[in-house]
C-alpha positions in Angstrom: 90.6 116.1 103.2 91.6 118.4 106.8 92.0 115.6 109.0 91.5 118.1 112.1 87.9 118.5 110.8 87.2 114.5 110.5 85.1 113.0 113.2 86.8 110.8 115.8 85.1 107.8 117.3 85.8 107.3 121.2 84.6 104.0 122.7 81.1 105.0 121.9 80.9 108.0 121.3 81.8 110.8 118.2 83.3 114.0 118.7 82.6 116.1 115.5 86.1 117.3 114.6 89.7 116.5 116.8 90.0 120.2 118.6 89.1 119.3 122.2 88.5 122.6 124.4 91.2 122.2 127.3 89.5 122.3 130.7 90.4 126.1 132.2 89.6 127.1 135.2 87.0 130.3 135.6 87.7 130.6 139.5 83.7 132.0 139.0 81.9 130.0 141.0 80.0 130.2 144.4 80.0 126.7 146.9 80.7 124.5 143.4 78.4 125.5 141.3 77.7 126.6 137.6 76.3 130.0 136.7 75.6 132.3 134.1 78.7 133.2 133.3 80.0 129.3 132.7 76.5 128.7 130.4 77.6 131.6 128.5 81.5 131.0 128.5 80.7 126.8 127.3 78.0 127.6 125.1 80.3 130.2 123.2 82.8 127.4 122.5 80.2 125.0 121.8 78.5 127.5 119.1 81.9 128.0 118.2 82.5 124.5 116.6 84.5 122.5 119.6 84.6 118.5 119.0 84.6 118.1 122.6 83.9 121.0 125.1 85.5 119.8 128.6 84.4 121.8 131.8 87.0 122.9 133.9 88.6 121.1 136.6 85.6 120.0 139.4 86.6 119.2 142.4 85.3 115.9 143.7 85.5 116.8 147.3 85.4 120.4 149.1 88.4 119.8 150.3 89.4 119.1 146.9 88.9 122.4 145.3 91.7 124.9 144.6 90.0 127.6 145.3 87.3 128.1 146.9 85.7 129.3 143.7 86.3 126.4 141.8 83.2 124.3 140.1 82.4 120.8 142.5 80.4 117.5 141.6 79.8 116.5 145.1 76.4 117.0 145.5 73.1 117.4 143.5 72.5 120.6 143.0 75.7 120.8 141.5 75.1 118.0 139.1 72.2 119.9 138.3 73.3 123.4 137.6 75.3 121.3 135.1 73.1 119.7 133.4 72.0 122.5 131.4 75.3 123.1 130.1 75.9 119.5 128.8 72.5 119.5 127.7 73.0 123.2 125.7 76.5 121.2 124.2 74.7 118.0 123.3 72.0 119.9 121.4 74.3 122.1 119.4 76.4 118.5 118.2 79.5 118.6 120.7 80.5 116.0 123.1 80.0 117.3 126.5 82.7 116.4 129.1 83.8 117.4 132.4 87.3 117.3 133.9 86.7 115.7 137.3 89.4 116.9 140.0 91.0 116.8 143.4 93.6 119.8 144.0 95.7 117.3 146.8 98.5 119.8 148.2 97.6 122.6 145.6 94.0 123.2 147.6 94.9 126.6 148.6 91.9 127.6 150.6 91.5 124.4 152.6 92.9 124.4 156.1 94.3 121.2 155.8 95.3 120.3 152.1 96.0 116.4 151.8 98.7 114.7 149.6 100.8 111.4 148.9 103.6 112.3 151.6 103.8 115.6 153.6 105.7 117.8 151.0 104.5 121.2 150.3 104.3 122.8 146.6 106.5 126.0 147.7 107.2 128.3 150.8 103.9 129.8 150.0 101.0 126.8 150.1 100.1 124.7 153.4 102.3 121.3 154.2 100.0 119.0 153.3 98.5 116.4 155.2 99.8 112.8 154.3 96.9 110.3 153.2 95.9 107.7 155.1 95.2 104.2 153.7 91.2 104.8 154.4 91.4 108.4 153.3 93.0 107.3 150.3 89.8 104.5 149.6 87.3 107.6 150.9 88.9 110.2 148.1 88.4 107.0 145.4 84.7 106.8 146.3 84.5 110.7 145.8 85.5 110.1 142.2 83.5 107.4 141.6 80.6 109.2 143.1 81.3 112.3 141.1 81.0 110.2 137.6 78.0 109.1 138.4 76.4 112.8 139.2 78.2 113.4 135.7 76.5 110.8 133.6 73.2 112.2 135.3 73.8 115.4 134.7 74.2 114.5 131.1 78.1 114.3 130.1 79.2 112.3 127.1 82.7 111.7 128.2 84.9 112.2 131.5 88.0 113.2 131.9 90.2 112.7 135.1 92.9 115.5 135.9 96.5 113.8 136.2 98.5 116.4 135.7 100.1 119.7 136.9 100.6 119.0 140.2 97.2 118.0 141.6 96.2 114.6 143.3 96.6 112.0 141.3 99.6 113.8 139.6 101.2 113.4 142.7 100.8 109.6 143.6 102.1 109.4 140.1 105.6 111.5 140.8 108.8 110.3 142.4 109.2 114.0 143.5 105.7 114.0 145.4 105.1 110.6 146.5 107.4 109.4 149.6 105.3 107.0 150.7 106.7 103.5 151.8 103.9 101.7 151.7 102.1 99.9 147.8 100.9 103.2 147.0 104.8 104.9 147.0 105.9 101.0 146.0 103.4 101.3 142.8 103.1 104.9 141.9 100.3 104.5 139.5 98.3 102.4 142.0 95.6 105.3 143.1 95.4 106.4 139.3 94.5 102.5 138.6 92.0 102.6 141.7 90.0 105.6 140.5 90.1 104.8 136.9 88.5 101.5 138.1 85.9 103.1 139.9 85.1 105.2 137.6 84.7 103.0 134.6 82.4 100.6 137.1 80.0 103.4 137.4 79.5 104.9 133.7 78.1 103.3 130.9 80.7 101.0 129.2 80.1 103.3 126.0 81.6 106.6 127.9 84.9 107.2 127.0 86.9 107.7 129.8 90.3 110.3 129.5 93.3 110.5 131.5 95.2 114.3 131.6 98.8 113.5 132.4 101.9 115.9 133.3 104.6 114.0 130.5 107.3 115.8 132.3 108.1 117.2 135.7 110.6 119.4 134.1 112.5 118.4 136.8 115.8 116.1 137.3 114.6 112.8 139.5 110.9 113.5 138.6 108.8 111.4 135.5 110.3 112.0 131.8 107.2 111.0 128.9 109.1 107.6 129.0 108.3 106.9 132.5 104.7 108.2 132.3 104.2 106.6 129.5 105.1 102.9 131.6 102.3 104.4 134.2 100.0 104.9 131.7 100.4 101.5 130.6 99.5 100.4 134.1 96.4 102.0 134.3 94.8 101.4 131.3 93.2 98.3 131.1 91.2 99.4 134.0 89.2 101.3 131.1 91.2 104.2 129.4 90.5 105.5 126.0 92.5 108.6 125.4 95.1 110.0 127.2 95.0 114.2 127.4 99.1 114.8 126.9 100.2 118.1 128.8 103.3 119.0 131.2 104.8 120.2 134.1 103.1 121.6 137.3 104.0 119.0 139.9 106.9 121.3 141.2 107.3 124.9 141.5 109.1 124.9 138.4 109.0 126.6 134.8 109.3 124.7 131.8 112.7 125.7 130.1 111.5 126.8 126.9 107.7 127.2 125.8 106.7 128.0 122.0 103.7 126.5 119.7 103.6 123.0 120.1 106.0 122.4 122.5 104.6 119.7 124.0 103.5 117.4 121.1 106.7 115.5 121.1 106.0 114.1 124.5 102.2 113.1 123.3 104.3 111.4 120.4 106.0 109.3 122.9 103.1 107.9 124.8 101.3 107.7 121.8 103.8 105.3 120.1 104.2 103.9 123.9 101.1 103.0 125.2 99.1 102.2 122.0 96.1 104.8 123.1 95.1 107.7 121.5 96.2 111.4 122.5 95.5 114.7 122.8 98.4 117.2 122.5 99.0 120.6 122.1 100.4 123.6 123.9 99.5 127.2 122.6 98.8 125.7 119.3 97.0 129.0 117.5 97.7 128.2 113.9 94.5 126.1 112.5 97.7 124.6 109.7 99.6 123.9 113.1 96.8 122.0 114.3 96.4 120.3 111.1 99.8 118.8 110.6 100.1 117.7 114.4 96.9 115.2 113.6 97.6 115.1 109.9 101.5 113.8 110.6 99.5 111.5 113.3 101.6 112.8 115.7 98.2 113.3 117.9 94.6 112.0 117.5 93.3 115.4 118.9 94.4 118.8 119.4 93.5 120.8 122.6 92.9 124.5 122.4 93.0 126.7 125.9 94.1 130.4 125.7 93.0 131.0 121.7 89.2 129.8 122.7 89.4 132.0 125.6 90.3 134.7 122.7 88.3 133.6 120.3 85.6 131.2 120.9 84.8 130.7 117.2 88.4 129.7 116.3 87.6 126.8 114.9 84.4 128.0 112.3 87.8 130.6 111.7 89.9 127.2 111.1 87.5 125.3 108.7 87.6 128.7 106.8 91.2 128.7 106.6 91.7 125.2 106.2 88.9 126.0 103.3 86.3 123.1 104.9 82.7 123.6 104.5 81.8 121.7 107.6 77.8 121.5 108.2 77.8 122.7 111.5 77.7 126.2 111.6 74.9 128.4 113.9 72.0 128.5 112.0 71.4 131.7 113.3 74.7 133.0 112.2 74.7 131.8 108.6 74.6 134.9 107.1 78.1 135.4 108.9 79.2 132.3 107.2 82.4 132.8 104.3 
């Protein structure tokens, strides 16, 4: 039996399989909101055979955005150009989730970006504006306020983007959070507040995800040990799965990249925080992503770049894991080996 192509129960809810499409950003929108081209680009994965189908990072404030093209969940209309998109995913037997977002100092558009403590990414991106204690409270609303557009809107499942360098990333980081006061004393002390919020505003039964940077790659910044103590911190305020990635806080390259590389540091908080993970990191082979949740070194696998190349990678998979999984197009059938 593949274990990749066994359902997995989250809170309560079922994803179909354990490949999770990664949330990409499409830098393809227009003042926040969906279009064509995201319907077709989603429904591609979802006729495609994704357990969960996660919609790209969406900012929770304006300011919030990295670009200025990126998709937002501040106001209605937004929540309603998505709502066909969850709808289309729910329909074809995926879980539908978004990755809600706030870009902090990474907002490269916004005339005044807003951070933990008044560091700057690089020589090339705005110094930041440092957080007040009521801005701080105003940008927890924001997220609390764009969960509940999501659940309107349809979603299954939420994720919130902790990683690569973006808000709540950098509360979480010793190398981008100065501040003297209990949100530099507790680093994970914003994460808590908006996973808190959150939780309070979605059906119990919503899963709730948390998409961590492991690693800073960095000396004096978080190794998977240390995140994996934050993580603990955070989640009884209502985590389910934790959405393992790395890197991105500081203009910095990882030192070596190759298939997989970053499943060992899922393996970590995995065995650390008792919570399931997602873990990957250009993971192409379908027996690569077999083992990683066969070994039960992960839970789920999450696929980026080979959905963008192939959307039907993982009908592709079940052939070459030889599955006969029951959730093939109907319309494409005839297509089916």
């Amino acid at each position: 039996m593949s274990m990749l192509f066994t359902p997995i129960r989250l809170r309560g809810a079922t994803a179909r399989n354990r490949v999770l499409m990664a949330p990409m950003c499409m830098y393809s929108c227009e003042n926040g909101l969906a279009n064509d081209f995201h319907m077709a680009h989603y429904g591609a994965r979802v006729l495609g055979g994704v357990g969960v189908m996660t919609v790209e990072a969406t900012a929770v404030e304006p300011r919030g955005r990295i670009s200025d093209q990126d998709m937002g969940l501040w106001n209605e209309a937004q929540a309603e150009a998505l709502a066909r998109i969850a709808a289309f995913a729910r329909g074809q037997g995926a879980l539908p989730s978004v990755q809600l977002a706030h870009a902090g100092r990474k907002a490269q558009d916004d005339p005044r970006p807003v951070a933990p403590s008044a560091l700057a990414f690089s020589a090339d991106y705005k110094t930041p504006a440092e957080l007040s204690k009521d801005e701080i409270g105003a940008v927890v609303a924001a997220f609390a306020s764009a969960a509940a557009r999501a659940v309107e809107a349809g979603f299954g499942m939420i994720e919130l983007h902790g990683a690569h360098g973006y808000l709540i990333n950098e509360f979480l980081s010793p190398l981008t959070n100065r501040r003297q006061d209990a949100y530099g004393k507790d680093r994970a002390l914003f994460a808590r507040r908006v996973v808190a919020a959150v939780r309070a505003v979605i059906p119990d039964s919503m899963p709730l995800c948390l998409r961590v940077s492991a690693t800073d790659w960095m000396e004096g910044g978080n190794e998977a040990e240390d995140t994996a103590e934050l993580v603990n911190s955070v989640k009884d305020e209502g985590l389910d799965i934790v959405h393992v990635s790395t890197g991105g806080t500081v203009d910095v390259a990882p030192p070596d990249v190759f298939p997989g590389f970053q499943v060992p540091h899922a393996e970590i908080l995995r065995k650390a925080t008792g919570l399931p993970v997602v873990a990957g990191g250009l993971v192409e082979a379908p027996a690569m992503a077999e083992e990683i949740v066969a070994s039960g070194r992960a839970d789920m696998v999450f696929m980026a770049r080979a959905l963008l190349r192939d959307p039907f990678w993982v009908l592709h998979a079940a052939h070459d894991l030889g599955v006969d999984i029951d959730y093939w197009p109907s319309q494409y059938l005839r297509a089916k080996r």
